[in-house]
N, C-alpha and C positions, 0 to 999 in steps of 0.2 A: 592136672593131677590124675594121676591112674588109677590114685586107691579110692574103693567101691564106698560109695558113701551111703551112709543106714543112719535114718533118725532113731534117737530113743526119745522116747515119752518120758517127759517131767511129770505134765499134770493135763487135764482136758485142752489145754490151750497154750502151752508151751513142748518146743520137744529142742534135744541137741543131737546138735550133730558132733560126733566127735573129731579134738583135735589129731587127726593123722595128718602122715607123708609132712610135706613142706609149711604146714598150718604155723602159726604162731600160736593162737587160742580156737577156741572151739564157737560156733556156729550155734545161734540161739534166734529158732523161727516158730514166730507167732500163728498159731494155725489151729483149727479142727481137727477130727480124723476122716472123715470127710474132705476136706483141704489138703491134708497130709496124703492122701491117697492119688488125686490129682498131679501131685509134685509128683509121684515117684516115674524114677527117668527123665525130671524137667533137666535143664540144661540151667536152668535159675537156682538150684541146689548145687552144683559144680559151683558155679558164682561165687556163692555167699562164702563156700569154703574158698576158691581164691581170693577173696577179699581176705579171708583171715591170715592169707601167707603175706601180706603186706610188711613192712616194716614198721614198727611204734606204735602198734594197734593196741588198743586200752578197752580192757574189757571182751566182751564176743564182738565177733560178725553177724548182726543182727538182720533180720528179714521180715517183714511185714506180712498178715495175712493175705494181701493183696500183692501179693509176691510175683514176680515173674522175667522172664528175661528178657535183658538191657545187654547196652553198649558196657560191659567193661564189667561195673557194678549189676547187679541185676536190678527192677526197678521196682520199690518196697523194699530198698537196702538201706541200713544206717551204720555204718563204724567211725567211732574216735583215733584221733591220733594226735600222741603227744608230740608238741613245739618241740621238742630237743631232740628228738629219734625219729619220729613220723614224717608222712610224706603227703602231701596233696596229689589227686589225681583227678584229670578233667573226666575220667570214665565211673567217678563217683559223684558229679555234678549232671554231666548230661548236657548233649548237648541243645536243649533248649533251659537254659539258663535262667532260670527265677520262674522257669513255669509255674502259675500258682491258680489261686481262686481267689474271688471276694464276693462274699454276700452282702446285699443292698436289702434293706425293709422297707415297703414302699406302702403309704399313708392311707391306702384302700382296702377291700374284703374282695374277697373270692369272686362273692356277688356279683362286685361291680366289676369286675376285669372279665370273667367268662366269659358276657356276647360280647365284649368286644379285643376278645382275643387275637382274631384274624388281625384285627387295625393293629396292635402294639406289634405282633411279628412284621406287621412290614413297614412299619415303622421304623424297628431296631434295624430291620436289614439295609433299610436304604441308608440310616446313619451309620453304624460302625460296616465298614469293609471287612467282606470275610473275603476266603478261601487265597489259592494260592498265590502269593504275590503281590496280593491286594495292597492298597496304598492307599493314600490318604494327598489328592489336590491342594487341600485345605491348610498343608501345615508341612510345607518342606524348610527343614533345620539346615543352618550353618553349621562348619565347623565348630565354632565359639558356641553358638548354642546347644548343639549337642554335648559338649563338654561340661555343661554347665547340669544336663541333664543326666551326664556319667556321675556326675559328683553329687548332686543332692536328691536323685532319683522323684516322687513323687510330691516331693516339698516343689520342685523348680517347677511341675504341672501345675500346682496349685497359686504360684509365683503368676504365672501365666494367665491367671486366671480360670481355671479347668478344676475348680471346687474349692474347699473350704479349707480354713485351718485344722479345725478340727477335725476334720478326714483323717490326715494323720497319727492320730492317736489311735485309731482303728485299723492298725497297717503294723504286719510285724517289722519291727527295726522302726516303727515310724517310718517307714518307705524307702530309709536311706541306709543301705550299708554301708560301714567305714573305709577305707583303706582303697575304693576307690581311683586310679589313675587314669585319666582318657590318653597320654600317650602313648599306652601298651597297648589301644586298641588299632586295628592296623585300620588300612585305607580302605580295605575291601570290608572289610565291616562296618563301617561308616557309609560306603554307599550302599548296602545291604539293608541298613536300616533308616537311614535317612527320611525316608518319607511313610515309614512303615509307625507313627510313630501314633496309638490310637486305630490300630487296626488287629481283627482276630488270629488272621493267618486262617491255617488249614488243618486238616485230623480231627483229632479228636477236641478242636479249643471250639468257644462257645458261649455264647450268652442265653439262657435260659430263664425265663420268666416262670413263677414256681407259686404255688400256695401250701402253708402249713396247715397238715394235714393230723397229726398227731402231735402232742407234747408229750416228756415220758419225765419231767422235772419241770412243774410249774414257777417254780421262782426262781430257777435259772434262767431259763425259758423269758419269763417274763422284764428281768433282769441284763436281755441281753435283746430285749425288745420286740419280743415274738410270742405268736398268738395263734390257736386254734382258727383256721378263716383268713389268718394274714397273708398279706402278699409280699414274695420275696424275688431277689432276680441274683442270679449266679452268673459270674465272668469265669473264666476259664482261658486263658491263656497266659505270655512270657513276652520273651524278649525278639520274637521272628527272629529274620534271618539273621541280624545281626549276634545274636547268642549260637547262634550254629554257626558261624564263622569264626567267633572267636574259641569257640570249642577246635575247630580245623585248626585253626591260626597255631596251635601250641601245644599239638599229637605229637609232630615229630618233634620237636623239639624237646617235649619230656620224653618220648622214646629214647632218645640220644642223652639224657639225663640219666634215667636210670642204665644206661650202662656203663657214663661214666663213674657212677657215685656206687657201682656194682650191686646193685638193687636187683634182685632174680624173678622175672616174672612170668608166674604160671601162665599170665594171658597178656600177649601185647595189648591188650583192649586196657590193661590197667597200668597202661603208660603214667608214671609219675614221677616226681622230684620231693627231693629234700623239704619240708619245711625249713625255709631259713636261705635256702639255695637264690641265684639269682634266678634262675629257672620258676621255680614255685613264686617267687616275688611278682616277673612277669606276669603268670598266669591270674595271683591275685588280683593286680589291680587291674587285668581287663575284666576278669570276671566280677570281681566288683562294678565297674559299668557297665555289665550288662545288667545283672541285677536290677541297677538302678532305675537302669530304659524299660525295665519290666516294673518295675513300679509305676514308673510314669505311665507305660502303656495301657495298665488296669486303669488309671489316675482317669487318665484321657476320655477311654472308652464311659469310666462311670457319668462322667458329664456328660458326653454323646446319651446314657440313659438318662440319666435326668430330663436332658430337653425333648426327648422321644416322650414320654410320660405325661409333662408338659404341657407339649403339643395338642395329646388326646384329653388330657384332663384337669389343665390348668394349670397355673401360676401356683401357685398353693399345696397341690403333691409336688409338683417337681421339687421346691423348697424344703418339701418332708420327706424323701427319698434320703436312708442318711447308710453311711456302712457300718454294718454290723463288725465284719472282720475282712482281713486281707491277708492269708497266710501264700508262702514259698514251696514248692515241693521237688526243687532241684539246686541243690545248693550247699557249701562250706562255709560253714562259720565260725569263728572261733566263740567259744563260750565258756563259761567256770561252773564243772557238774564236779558233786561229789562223790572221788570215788576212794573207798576202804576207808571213808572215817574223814579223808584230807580234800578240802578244796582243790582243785587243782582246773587247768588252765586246758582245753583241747580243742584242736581241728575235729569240730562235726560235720562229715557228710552225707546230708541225706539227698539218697535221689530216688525220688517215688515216694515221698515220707513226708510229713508235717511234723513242724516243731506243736511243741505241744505242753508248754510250760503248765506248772500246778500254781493252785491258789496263793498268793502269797509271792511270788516271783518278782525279784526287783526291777527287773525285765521288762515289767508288764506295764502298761501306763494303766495310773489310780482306779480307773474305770472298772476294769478286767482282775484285780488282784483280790476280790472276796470270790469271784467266779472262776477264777481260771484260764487259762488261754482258750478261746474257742477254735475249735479244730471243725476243719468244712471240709465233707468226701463226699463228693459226687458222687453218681450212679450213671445210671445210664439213660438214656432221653425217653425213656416207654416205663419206667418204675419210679425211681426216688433218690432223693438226695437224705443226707444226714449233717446234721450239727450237735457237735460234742463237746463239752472241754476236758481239757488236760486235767492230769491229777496226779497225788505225789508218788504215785505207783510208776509211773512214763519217767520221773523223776529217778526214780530210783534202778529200774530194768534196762532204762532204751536212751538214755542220756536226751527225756524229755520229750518223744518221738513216736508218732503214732503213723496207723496208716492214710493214704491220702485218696483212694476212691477205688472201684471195683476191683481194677485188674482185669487184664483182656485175655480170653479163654480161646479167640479165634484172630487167628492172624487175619490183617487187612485184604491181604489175597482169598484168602477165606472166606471172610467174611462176605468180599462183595460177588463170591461166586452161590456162595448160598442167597444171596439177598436177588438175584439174574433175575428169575420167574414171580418175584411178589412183586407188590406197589406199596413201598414202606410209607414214604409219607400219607397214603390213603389208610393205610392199616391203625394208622397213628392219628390221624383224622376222628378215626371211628372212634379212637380214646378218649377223645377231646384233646390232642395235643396238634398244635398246628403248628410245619416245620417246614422252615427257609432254609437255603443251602444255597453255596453255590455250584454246587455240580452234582447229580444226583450218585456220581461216585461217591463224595462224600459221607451222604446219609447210607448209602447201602453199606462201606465199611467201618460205618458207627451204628450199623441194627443193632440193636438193647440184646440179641441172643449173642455179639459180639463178646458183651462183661458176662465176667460172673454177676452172681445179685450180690450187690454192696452189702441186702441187711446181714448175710454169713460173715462178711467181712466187719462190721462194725461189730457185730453182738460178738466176735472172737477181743478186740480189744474192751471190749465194757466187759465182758467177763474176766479177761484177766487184769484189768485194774488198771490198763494205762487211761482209757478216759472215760468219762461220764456221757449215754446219752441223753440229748437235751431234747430235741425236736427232729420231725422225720416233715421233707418239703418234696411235697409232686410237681411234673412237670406240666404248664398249661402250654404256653409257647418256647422254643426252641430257635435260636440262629445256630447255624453252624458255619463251621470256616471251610 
């Protein structure tokens, strides 16, 4: 798009962009004026508006405070699209598929995890495999078994023995999305993930050992099993290599779609098809198993933490390690949000976004439906995490959709050239945060000056009414991938 794009201000924490040139609707980004100020000239403002030239888009082109640029989508993007006219596009998923988070509450105090911080980080490090490529000896998949893992996602870890039933219920979608198909997924992504199955990967994914620090709603808070002093542990990763392959597996293929079905796109990055099309079908049902391997993968690793915990302090926390939540933050799903008064039926995708359902949501398994969906946004490994829930504000703006953690302010080439001359994990030492890694490239292009501070980013969504803060969680130890 050529035409000059200019926010106006709604109100302290929403602004639009207007619908020009080739737009369908208009661009509606969650932000400060301070945030707002940073955008101008991003390349993640061009985005939002080519997302809005899409076909069958319902509503705005939404963007998250945590806004910034991605593949296709930018990432803190959310738009709907209607089954009859709309269209699926893998550059509104991303290509790490079902990247998500899940928070664990684990049966101990602050107290008692501090000295012996150093043990649990190298503990988690020796059990979950991180960084690039990383794998797992322990658990190479069949054909059939992997199939089996496309299709019931985090249920079939559990089948396996790799946690409980009631995990589940603590998992959005209960861990399994629908629709599903293992033989859309091709061969090369089969061996791409085959033994990656319970391991971190690389970047920015992560396991973090954490204590709450503040509560800002006590009987939320309490109600969702969290406490002034407690201790919690954060996952952070997807689907490895195999969700990046199948993201590749079916670029050209919807590039060659949309020009069959004359679809005009401002950005080949926003290669898509028909809802309804064989093309879009493909795409679903491998992307639905990845999805699912990304459930399983959180699945896997949470048991790898359990016996880690276990190991240093018995039979008895490991058993009391339970999950709080397990939200997605790349991902299409179909859902029924109301919009102009009417039920109605649409492709949501958020990439960089948390669903973020309000109290009462049928959606929600019994536990969760006086509270809300909880919604979990990392920060960055030197400040803080947050837990939130959904509320009927997200309902009604963002088709349920909040944002999903800081947003990165310095490119990884950046970052790891500012990081050359420090010693980050010593700096992080002196915090009291003690940090594994496998390559110290890693932690230098995940330095904490890398994000924004998350809390700008969360107090823009609690201000404007998509979720509730609940609890604010520090970092003690750290793995990264």
């Amino acid at each position: 798009m050529a035409t000059k794009l200019e926010l106006e201000r709604i109100d302290d924490w929403r602004w639009r962009l207007p619908r020009a040139g080739a737009m369908r609707t208009d661009g509606l980004v969650f932000a400060s004026a301070a945030q707002v100020r940073d955008l101008e000239g991003e390349q993640a403002l061009l985005q939002v508006a080519n997302v809005a030239c899409l076909p069958g888009i319902v509503g705005p082109s939404i963007a998250m405070p945590d806004l910034h640029w991605g593949y296709g989508f930018p990432i803190g993007g959310v738009a709907a699209f209607d089954p009859r006219d709309g269209v699926i596009s893998p550059g509104g998923v991303g290509y790490d598929i079902n990247c998500g988070v899940r928070l664990l509450e684990v049966p101990l105090g602050v107290s008692d995890l501090r000295p012996r911080r150093v043990e649990i980080a190298e503990e988690l490090f020796r059990c979950v495999p991180s960084g690039v490529g990383s794998s797992r000896s322990d658990l190479r998949l069949t054909d059939r078994e992997l199939d089996r893992v496309f299709e019931r996602g985090a249920a079939r870890a559990v089948d396996l023995g790799f946690g409980r039933e009631e995990d589940l219920e603590a998992i959005e979608a209960g861990g399994q999305l629908p629709g599903a198909e293992p033989k859309r997924v091709s061969k090369r992504a089969r061996e791409r993930g085959r033994d990656q199955l319970g391991t971190l990967g690389s970047g920015n994914h992560f396991v973090e050992v954490q204590w709450v620090d503040e509560v800002y709603d006590a009987t939320l808070a309490a109600r969702l099993g969290l406490a002034v002093g407690g201790v919690t542990v954060l996952i952070h990763t997807g689907s490895r290599g195999l969700g990046h392959q199948v993201c590749d597996d079916h670029l050209d293929a919807m590039l060659a779609a949309a020009a069959r079905y004359d679809i005009r796109l401002p950005d080949p990055q926003l290669c898509c098809a028909p809802l309804g099309s064989p093309e879009a079908a493909a795409y679903w049902g491998a992307m639905g198993s990845a999805a699912n391997f990304a459930f399983a993968n959180r699945q896997l690793i949470t048991h790898h933490v359990r016996r880690a915990f276990g190991r240093l302090f018995g039979a008895a926390v490991e058993a009391g390690v339970t999950i709080v939540y397990d939200v997605a933050h790349n991902i299409a799903k179909l859902e029924e949000h109301d919009i102009d008064g009417r039920r109605r039926r649409l492709c949501v995708h958020r990439k960089g976004a948390t669903r973020a359902f309000p109290p009462g949501h049928p959606e929600l398994a019994p536990r969760f439906r006086e509270t809300g969906q909880p919604v979990l946004v990392p920060g960055d490994m030197g400040r803080y995490s947050f837990v939130l829930v959904g509320s009927a504000g997200a309902a009604a703006e963002t088709f349920a959709s909040c944002c999903h953690g800081a947003g990165r302010r310095l490119s990884r080439h950046a970052a790891k050239k500012a990081a050359r001359p420090r010693n980050l994990p010593r700096e992080l030492a002196e915090q009291g945060i003690v940090v594994r890694a496998a390559s110290r490239a890693t932690v230098d292009e995940e330095m904490p000056e890398a994000y924004k501070d998350v809390a700008g980013v969360v107090d823009v969504v609690d201000r404007a009414g998509l979720a509730v803060k609940v609890a604010r969680l520090r970092p003690l130890a750290v793995v990264k991938g």
